[in-house]
C-alpha positions as CSV (number, residue, x, y, z in Angstrom):
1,X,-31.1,-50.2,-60.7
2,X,-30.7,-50.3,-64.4
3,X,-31.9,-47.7,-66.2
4,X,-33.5,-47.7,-70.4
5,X,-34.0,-44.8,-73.0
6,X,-37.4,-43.8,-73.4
7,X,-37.7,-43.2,-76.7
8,X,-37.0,-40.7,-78.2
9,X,-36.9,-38.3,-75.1
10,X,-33.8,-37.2,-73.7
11,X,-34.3,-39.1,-70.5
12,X,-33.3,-42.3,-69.2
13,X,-36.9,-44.2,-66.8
14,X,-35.8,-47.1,-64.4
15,X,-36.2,-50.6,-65.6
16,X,-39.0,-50.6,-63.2
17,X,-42.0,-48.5,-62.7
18,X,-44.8,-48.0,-59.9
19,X,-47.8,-48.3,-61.4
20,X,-50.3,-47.0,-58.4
21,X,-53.3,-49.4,-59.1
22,X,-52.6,-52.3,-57.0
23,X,-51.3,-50.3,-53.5
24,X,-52.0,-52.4,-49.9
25,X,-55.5,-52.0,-48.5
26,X,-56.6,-52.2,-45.0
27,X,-60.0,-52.3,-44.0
28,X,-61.0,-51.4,-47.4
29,X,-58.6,-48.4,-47.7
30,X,-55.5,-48.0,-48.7
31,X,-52.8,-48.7,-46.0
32,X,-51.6,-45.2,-46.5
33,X,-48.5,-45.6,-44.1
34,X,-47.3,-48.9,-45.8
35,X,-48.0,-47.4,-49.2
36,X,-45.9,-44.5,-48.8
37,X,-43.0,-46.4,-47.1
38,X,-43.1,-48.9,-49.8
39,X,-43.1,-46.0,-52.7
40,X,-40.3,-44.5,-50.8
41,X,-38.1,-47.3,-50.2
42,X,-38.9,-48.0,-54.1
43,X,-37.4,-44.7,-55.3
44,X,-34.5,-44.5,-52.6
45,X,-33.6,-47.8,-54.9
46,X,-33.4,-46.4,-58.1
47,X,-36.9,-46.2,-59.3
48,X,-38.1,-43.1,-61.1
49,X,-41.0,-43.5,-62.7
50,X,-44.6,-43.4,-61.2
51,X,-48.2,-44.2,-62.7
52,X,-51.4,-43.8,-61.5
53,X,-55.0,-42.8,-63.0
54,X,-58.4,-40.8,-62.0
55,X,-60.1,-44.4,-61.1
56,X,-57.5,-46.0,-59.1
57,X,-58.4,-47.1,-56.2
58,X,-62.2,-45.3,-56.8
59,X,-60.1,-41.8,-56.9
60,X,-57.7,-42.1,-54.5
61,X,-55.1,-43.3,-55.4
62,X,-53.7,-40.0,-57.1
63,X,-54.3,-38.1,-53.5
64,X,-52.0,-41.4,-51.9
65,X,-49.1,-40.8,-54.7
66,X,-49.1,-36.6,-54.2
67,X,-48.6,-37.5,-50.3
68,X,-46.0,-39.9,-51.1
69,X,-44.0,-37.5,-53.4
70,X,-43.6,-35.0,-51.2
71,X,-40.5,-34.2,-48.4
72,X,-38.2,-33.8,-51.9
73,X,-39.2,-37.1,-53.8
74,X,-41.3,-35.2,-56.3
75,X,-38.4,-34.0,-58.2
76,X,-36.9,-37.4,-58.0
77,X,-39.2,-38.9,-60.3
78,X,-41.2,-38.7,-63.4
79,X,-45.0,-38.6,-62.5
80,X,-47.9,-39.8,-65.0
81,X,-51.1,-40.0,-64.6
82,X,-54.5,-40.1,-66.9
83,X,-57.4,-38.6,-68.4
84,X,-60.4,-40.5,-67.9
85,X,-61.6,-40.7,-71.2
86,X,-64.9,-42.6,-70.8
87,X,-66.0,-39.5,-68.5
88,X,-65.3,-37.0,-70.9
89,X,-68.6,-35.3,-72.8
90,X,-67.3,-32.1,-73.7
91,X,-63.9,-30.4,-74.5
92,X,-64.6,-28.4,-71.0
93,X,-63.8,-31.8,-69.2
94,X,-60.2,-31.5,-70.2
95,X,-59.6,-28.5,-67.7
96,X,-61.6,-29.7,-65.3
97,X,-60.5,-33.2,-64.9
98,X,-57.5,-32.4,-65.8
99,X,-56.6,-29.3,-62.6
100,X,-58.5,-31.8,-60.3
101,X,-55.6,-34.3,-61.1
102,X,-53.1,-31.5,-60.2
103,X,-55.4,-30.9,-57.0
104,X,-55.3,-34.3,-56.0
105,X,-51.1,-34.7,-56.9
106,X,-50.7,-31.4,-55.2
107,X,-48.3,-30.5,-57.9
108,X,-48.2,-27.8,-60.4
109,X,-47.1,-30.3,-63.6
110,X,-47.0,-33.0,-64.9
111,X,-43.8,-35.0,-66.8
112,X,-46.6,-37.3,-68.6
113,X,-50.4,-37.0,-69.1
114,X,-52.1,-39.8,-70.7
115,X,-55.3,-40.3,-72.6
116,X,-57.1,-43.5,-70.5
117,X,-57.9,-46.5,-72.6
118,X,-58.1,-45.5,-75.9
119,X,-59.9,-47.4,-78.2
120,X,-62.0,-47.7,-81.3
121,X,-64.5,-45.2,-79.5
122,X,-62.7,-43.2,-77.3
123,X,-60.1,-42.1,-79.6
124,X,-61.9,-40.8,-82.1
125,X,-64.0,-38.9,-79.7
126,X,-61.0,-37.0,-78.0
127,X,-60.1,-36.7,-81.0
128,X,-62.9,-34.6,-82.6
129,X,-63.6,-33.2,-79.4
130,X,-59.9,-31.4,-79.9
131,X,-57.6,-33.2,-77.2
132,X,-54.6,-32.7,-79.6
133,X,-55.2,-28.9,-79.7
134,X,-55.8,-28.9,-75.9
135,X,-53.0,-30.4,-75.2
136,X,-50.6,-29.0,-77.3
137,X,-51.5,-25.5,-75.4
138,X,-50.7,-27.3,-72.0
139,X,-47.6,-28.1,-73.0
140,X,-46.6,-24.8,-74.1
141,X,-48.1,-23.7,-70.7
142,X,-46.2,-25.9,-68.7
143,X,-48.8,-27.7,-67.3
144,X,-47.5,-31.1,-68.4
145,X,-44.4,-32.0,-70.7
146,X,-45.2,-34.7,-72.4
147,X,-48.5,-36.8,-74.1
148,X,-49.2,-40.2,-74.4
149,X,-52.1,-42.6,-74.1
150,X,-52.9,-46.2,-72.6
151,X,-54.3,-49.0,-74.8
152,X,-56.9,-51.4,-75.1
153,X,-58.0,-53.1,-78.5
154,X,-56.8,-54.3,-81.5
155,X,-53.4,-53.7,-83.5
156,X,-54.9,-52.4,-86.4
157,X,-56.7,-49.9,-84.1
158,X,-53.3,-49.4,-82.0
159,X,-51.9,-48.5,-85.6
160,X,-53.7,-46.5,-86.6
161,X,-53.8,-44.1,-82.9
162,X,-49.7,-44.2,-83.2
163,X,-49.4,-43.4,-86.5
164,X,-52.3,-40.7,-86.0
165,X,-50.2,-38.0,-84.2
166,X,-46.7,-37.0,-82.8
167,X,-47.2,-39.0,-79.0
168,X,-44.1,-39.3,-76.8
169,X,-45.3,-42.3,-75.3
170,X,-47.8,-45.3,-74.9
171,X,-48.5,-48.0,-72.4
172,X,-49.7,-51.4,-73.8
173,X,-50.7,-54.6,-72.0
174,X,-48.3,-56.6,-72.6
175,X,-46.4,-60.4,-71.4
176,X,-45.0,-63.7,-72.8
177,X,-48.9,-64.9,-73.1
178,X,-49.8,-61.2,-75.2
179,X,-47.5,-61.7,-78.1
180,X,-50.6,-61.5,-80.2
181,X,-53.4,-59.8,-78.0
182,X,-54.2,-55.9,-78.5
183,X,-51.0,-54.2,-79.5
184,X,-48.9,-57.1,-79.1
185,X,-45.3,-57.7,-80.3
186,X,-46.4,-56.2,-83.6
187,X,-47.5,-53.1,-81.8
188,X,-45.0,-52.6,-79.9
189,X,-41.9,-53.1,-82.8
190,X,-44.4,-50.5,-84.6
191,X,-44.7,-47.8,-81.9
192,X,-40.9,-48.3,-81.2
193,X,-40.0,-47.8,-84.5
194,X,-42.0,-44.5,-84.9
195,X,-39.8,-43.0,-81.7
196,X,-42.8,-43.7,-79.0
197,X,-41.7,-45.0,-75.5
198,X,-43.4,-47.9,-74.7
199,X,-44.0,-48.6,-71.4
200,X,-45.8,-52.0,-70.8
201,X,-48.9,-53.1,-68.2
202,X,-49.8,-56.4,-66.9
203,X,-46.4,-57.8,-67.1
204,X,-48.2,-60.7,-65.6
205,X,-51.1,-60.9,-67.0
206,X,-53.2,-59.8,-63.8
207,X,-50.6,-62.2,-61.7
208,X,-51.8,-65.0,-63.8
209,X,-48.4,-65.7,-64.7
210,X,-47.2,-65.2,-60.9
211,X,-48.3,-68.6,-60.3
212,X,-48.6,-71.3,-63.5
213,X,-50.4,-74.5,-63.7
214,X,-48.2,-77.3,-61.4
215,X,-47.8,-78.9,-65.0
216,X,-46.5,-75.6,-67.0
217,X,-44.3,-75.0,-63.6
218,X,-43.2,-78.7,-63.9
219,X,-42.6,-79.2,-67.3
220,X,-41.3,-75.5,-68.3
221,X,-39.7,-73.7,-65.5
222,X,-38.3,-76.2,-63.4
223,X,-36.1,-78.0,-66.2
224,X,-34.8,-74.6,-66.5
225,X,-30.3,-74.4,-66.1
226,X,-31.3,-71.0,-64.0
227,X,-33.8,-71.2,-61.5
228,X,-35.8,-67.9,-61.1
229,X,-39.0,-67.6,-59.4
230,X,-41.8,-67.0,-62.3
231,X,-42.1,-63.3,-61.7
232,X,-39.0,-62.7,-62.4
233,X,-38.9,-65.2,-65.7
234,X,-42.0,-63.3,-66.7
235,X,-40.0,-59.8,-66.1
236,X,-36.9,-60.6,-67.5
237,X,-38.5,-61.6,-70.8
238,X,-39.6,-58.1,-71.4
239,X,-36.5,-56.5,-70.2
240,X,-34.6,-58.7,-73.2
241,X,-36.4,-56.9,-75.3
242,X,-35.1,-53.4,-76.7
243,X,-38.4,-51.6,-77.6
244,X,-39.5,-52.0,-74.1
245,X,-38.6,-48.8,-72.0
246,X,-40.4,-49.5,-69.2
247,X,-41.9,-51.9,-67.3
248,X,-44.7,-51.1,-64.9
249,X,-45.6,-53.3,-62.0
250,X,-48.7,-53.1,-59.4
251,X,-47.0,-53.7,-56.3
252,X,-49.1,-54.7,-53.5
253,X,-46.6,-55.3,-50.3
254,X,-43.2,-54.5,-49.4
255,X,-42.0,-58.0,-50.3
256,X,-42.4,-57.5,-53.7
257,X,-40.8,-54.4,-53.9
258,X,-37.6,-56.0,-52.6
259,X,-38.3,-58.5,-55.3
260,X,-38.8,-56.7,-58.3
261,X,-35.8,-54.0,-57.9
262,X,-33.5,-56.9,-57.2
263,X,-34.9,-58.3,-60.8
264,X,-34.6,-54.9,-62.2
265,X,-31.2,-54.4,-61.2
266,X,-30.3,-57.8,-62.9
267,X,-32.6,-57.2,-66.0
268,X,-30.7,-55.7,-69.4
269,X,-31.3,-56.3,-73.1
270,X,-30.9,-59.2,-74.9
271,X,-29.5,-61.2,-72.0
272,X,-31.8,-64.5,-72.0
273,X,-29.8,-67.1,-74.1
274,X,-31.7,-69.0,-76.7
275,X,-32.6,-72.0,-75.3
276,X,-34.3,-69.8,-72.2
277,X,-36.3,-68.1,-74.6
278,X,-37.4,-71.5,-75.7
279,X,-38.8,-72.1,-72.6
280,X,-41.5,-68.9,-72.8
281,X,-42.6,-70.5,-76.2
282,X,-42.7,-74.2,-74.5
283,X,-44.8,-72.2,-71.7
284,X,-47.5,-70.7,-73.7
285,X,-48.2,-73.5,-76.0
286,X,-48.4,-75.3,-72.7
287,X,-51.5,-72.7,-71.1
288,X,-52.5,-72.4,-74.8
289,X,-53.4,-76.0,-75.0
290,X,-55.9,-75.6,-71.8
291,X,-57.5,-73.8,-73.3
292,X,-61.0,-74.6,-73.5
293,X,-63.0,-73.0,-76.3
294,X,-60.9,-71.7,-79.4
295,X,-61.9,-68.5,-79.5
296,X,-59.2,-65.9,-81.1
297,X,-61.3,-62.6,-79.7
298,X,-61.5,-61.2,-83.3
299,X,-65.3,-60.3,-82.2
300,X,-67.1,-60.9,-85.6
301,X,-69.9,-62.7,-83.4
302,X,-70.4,-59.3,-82.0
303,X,-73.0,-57.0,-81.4
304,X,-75.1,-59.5,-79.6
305,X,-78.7,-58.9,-79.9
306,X,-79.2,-59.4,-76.0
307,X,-76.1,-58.3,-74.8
308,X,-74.2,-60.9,-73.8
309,X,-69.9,-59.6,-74.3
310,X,-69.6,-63.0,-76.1
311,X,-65.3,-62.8,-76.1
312,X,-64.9,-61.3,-72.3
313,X,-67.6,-64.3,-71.4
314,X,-65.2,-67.0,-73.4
315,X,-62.1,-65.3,-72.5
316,X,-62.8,-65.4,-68.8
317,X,-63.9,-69.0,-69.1
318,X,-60.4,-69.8,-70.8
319,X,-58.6,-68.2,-67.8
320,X,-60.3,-70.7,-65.5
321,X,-58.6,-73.4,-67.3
322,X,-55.4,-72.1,-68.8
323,X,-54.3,-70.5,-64.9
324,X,-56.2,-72.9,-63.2
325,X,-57.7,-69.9,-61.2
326,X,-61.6,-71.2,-61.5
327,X,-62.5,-69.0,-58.0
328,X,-61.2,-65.8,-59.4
329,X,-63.0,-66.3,-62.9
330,X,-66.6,-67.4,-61.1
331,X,-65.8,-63.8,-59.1
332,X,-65.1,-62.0,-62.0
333,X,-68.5,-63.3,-63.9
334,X,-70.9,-62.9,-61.4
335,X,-69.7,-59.2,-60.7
336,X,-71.2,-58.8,-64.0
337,X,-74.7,-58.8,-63.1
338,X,-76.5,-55.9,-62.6
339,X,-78.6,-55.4,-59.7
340,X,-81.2,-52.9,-60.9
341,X,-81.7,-51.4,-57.5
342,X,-78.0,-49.5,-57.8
343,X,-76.4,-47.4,-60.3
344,X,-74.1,-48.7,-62.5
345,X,-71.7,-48.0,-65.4
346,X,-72.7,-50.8,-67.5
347,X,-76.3,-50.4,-67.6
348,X,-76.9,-54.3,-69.2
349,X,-76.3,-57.9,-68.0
350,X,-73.3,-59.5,-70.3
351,X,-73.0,-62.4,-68.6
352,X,-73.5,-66.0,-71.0
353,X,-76.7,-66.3,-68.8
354,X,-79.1,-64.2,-71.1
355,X,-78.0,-65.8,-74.4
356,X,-81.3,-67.1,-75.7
357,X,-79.8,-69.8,-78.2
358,X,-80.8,-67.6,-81.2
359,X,-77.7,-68.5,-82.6
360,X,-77.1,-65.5,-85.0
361,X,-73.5,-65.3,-83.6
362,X,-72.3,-69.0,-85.0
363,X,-72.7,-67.9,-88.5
364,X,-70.4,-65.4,-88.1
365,X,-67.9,-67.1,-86.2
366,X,-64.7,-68.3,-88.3
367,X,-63.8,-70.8,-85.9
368,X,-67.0,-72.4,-86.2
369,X,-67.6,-72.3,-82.2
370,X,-70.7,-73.7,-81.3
371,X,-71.3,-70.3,-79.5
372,X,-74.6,-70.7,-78.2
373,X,-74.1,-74.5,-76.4
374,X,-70.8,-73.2,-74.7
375,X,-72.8,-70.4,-73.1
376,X,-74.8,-72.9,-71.4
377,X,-71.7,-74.5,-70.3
378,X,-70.3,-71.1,-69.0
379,X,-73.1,-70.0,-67.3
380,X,-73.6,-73.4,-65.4
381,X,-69.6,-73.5,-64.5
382,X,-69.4,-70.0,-63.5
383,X,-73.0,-69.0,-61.7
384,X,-74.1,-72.6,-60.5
385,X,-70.5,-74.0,-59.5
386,X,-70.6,-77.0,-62.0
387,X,-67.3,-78.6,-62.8
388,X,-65.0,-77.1,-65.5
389,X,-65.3,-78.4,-68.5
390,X,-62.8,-78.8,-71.6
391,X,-64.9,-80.1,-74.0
392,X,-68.6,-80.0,-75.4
């Protein structure tokens, strides 16, 4: 296993890390035996470094990872997990979500507690809610040793939550397609520079990138001088990188465990020669240019007046095309309705199918997209099984 500084924290985190989101499921649990053995035989190979969150696996995942770390392997590793911040309404929540986590763990610390998906809203809510203060005392109590948050919006808005206070670390989402989505390669080089660790999500883009197009696999990675599988291309693009300290992976079976500690063991700084890195620019423009709709998710068509998440509808449109993974974007979409006979979080229907044509959003698009006719289109691809389509 090769091992990377993590910022600026005297400590040295495996190439690779577990992140606890993905674990095996049987019978709509998790396989708790498999899971543990695979965790296990992960850090008896070098891996030290273990994520989970309050929502994984609808809350259990923490209570898998505290049975997992026990019989000694608790001290060999570096355990994080996160606040929910979505839940939180007052500064009480902190304690109490907070010593459920440790319940749940079974351990009395932490090494890194993370705020959950900050963003434009939720930061500034901890914030004034006084998660800073909170946490500060923590740490001087020994309850955990180090803070950091998780990531989901724009750069400005990463900016401005790194630059906003003394953090040891952050997680971003973050792959060869993400150069320029949420924090991207600008965030990153930023938070790096200011001493944060950054460890990184969605190496692969929700496994998007696990399997490419037959034409970007084709033309990209099989006129390659090195043949790697594209996991570990997709991997080993982020370990070239020196502001990456980490790289977190949700692995599902034992297979790819084996897998991706044999890449992490080969992975190291600035190791891909230039005409490989040539090949993750060939790559992208490749999926860039199946893309559908040209939609750069800037969001000035947003708030819809009836609801609709105009970007995460276009987005998840785009995915159908660029990954060729139609099935698993049609799933994705009609889990968005809401069946007003249960409870849910998201209280509205976002899918394309209540846009009423009103059109306010296409004056404020700068791509000129004809928002309202692609709508249509998305609706009849994704709810009534119509063919794909690339062009009005």
């Amino acid at each position: 296993m090769q091992y990377r500084n993590f910022g600026k924290l005297d400590i040295k985190v495996s190439a690779l890390g577990f992140g606890a989101m993905r674990l095996p499921v049987s019978n709509g649990a998790i396989d708790e035996k498999e899971a543990i053995k695979m965790i296990r035989y992960a850090i008896d190979h070098g891996l030290n470094y273990i994520d989970t969150a309050y929502i994984y696996h609808e809350g259990k995942s923490e209570n898998l990872i505290g049975r997992a770390i026990k019989n000694g392997y608790r001290d060999k590793v570096h355990l994080a997990t996160k606040l929910p911040s979505w839940k939180v309404k007052s500064s009480s929540d902190f304690d109490r979500f907070f010593n459920e986590q440790l319940n749940r763990l079974g351990v009395d610390y932490l090494d890194f507690y993370l705020l959950h998906a900050l963003d434009k809203k939720e930061w500034p809510k901890l914030r004034d809610l006084g998660i800073i203060n909170w946490a500060e005392k923590a740490i001087a109590d020994g309850r955990f040793r180090h803070l950091g948050f998780s990531f989901h919006d724009n750069n400005a808005v990463f900016k401005e939550i790194v630059d906003a206070y003394q953090w040891a670390m952050c997680l971003i989402q973050y792959n060869y397609m993400d150069i320029n989505t949420q924090a991207g390669i600008d965030g990153l080089r930023h938070a790096a520079k200011k001493g944060l660790a950054v460890a990184v999500m969605e190496p692969l883009l929700g496994g998007r990138l696990a399997e490419p197009t037959p034409s970007v696999q084709s033309a990209v990675w099989n006129q390659a001088n090195i043949q790697r599988t594209p996991v570990e291309w997709a991997l080993q693009w982020l370990w070239n990188q020196p502001e990456v300290s980490i790289v977190l992976s949700g692995m599902s079976t034992m297979e790819q465990v084996k897998e991706n500690i044999a890449y992490a063991s080969a992975s190291g700084v600035g190791q891909l020669k230039p005409d490989e890195l040539a090949l993750f620019d060939q790559a992208r423009l490749m999926h860039e240019s199946l893309t559908a709709i040209p939609c750069t998710k800037c969001s000035y068509c947003m708030p819809c007046p009836y609801k609709v998440d105009i970007p995460e509808n276009i987005s998840n449109y785009n995915d159908a095309g660029m990954y060729d993974r139609l099935e698993v974007s049609r799933e994705k979409y009609n889990s968005w309705k809401v069946d007003p006979d249960k409870n849910h979080d998201k209280s509205v229907d976002i899918r394309a199918a209540c846009c009423t044509g009103c059109e306010e959003c296409e004056s404020k698009c700068p791509q000129n997209i004809p928002i309202s006719r692609w709508m249509t289109i998305i609706h009849e691809v994704m709810a009534e099984d119509k063919p794909f389509k690339r062009k009005l």
